[in-house]
C-alpha positions as CSV (number, residue, x, y, z in Angstrom):
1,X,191.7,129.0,14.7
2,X,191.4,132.2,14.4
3,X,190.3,133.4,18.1
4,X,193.7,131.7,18.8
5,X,195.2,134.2,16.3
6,X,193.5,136.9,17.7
7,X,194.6,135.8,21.3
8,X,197.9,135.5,19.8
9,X,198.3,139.0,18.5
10,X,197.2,140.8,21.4
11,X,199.0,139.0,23.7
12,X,202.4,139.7,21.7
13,X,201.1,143.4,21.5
14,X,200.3,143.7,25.2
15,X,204.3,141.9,25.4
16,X,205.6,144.9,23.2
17,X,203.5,148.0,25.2
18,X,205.4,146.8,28.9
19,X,208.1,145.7,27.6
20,X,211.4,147.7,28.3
21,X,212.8,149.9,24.9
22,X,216.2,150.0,24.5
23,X,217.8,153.8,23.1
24,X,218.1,154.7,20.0
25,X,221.2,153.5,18.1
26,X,221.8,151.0,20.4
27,X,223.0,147.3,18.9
28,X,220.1,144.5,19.1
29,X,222.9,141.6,20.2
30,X,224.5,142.0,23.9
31,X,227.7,141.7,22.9
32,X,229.5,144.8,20.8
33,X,231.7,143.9,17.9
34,X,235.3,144.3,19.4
35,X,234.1,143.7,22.8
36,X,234.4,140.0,24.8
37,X,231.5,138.5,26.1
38,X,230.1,138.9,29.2
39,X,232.5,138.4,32.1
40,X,235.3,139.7,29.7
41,X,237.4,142.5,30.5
42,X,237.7,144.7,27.3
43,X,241.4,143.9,26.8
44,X,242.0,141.9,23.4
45,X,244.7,138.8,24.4
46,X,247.6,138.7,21.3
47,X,247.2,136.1,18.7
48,X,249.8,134.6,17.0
49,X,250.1,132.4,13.6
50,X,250.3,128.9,13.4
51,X,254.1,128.1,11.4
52,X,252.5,125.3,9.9
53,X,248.9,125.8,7.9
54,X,248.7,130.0,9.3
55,X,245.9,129.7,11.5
56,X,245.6,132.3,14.2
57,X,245.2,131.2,18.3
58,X,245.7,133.2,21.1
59,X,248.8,133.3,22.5
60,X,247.7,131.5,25.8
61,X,246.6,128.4,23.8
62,X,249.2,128.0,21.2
63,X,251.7,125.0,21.4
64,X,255.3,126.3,21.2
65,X,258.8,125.3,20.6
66,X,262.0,126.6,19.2
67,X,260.2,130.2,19.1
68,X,257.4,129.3,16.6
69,X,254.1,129.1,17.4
70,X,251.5,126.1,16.4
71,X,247.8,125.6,17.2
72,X,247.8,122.1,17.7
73,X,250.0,119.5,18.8
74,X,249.4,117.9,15.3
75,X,250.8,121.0,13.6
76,X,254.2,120.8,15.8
77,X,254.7,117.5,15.1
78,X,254.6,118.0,11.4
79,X,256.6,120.8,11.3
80,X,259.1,118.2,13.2
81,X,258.7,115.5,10.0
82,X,259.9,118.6,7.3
């Protein structure tokens, strides 16, 4: 057991000496806070509140009618019932 810990350590510590370092300051996760995932642009789409129960959605994927917005098609139908 403990050769495998031994053979365990070094290898991890051989891993961190060839490894690549990243700067200083720079964030551990890939993606920045404020930034889109890879692939995304930088550009933020607008989001717009559900008239129903005030959840936001972007724009792109909100249901619409009479110039509310609603984030599912269950919301727009009972804002149709009031």
């Amino acid at each position: 057991m403990f050769r495998l810990l031994l053979w365990a350590g070094l290898g991890y510590f051989i891993y961190r000496m060839f490894s690549p370092r990243r700067p200083a300051g720079h964030s551990q996760s890939r993606v920045q806070p404020g930034r889109g995932g890879p692939g995304s642009t930088g550009v933020g789409e607008k989001m717009v509140k559900c008239s129903v129960c005030g959840l936001y959605v972007p724009e792109s994927e909100a249901e619409s009618a009479n110039g509310r917005f609603f984030c599912s098609p269950e919301c727009r139908k009972q804002r149709r019932r009031k």
